[in-house]
N, C-alpha and C positions, 0 to 999 in steps of 0.2 A: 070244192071241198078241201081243208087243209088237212095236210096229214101232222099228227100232235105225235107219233110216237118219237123215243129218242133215236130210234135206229135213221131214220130219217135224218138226220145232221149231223152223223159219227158216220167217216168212209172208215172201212179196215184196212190196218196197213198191214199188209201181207207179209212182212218181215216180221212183226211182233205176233202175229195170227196169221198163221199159215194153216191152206182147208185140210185137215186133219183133225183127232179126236181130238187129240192136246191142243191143238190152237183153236178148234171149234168152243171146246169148254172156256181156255182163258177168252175167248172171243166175248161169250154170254157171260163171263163174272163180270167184264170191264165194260159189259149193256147194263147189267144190274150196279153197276157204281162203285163196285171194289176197285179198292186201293192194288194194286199189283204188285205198283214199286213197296211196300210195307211188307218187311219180313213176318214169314211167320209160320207155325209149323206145320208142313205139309203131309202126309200119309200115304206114304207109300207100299201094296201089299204085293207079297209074293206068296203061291203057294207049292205043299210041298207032298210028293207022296207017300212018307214017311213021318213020323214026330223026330228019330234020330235024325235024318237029313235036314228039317226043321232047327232044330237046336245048332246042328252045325254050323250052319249057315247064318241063324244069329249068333254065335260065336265069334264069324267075321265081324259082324256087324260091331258088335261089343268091343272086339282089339281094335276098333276105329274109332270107338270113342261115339258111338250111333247109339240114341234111345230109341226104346224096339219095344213091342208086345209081341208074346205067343198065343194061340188058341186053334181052338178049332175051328176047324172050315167046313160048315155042314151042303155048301152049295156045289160041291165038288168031288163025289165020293171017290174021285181016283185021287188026289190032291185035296186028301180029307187035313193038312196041318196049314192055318198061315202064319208066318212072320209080317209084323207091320214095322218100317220104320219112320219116324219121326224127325227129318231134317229140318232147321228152319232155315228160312230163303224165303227171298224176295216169289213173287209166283209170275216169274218170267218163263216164256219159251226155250229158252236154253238153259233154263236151269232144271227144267223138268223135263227136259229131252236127257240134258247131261246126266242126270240122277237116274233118269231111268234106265237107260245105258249100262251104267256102273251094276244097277241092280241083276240085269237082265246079264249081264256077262257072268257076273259072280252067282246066281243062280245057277243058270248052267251046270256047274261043277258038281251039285246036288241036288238034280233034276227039278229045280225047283222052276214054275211057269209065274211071270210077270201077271199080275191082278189087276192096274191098274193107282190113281192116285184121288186124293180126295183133301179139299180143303176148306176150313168153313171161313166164308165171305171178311173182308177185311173191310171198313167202311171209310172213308176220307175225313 
């Protein structure tokens, strides 16, 4: 019997997907046919347990020149505020390691806990 799926003749190369969340997911976008190298805008959440430490925190964001939403966060009664930001960038493993990074430090400062990123599919 022939195997027809694509995973079948795509090896991973573990320097661009490495077994992790972040490399697991860009792993499955680059099975499903996105474009990686094509910039574009990625979603990054952070949430926060306050609306003032919320606001803060996109404050940074905003003296950086970062496009952002606020809202609530109903799935986290402790870390009921999130901040989203909107970086665009190519959807590479260092560049959403590095981004996360930045986020997760600068959280920090205003108790805020890293959420997660989210991008909708880029096609070739």
């Amino acid at each position: 019997m022939q195997n027809t799926s694509k995973t079948a003749s795509i090896a991973r190369d573990m320097a661009k997907f490495p077994t992790d969340s972040n490399g697991n997911m860009l792993w499955h976008m680059a099975l499903e046919g996105d474009d990686l190298n094509r910039p574009r805008e990625i979603q990054f959440s952070v949430i926060f347990s306050s609306q003032e430490l919320a606001l803060q925190f996109g404050e940074v964001l905003l003296a950086n020149n970062q496009k952002l939403s606020f809202c609530p966060y109903l799935e986290n009664p402790e870390h009921p505020w999130e901040i989203t930001a909107y970086p665009e960038m190519p959807a590479s493993y260092d560049n959403i390691i590095g981004y996360q990074m930045l986020l997760e430090n600068q959280a920090r400062k205003f108790d805020g806990i890293y959420d997660g990123w989210y991008c909708p599919p880029q096609s070739h």
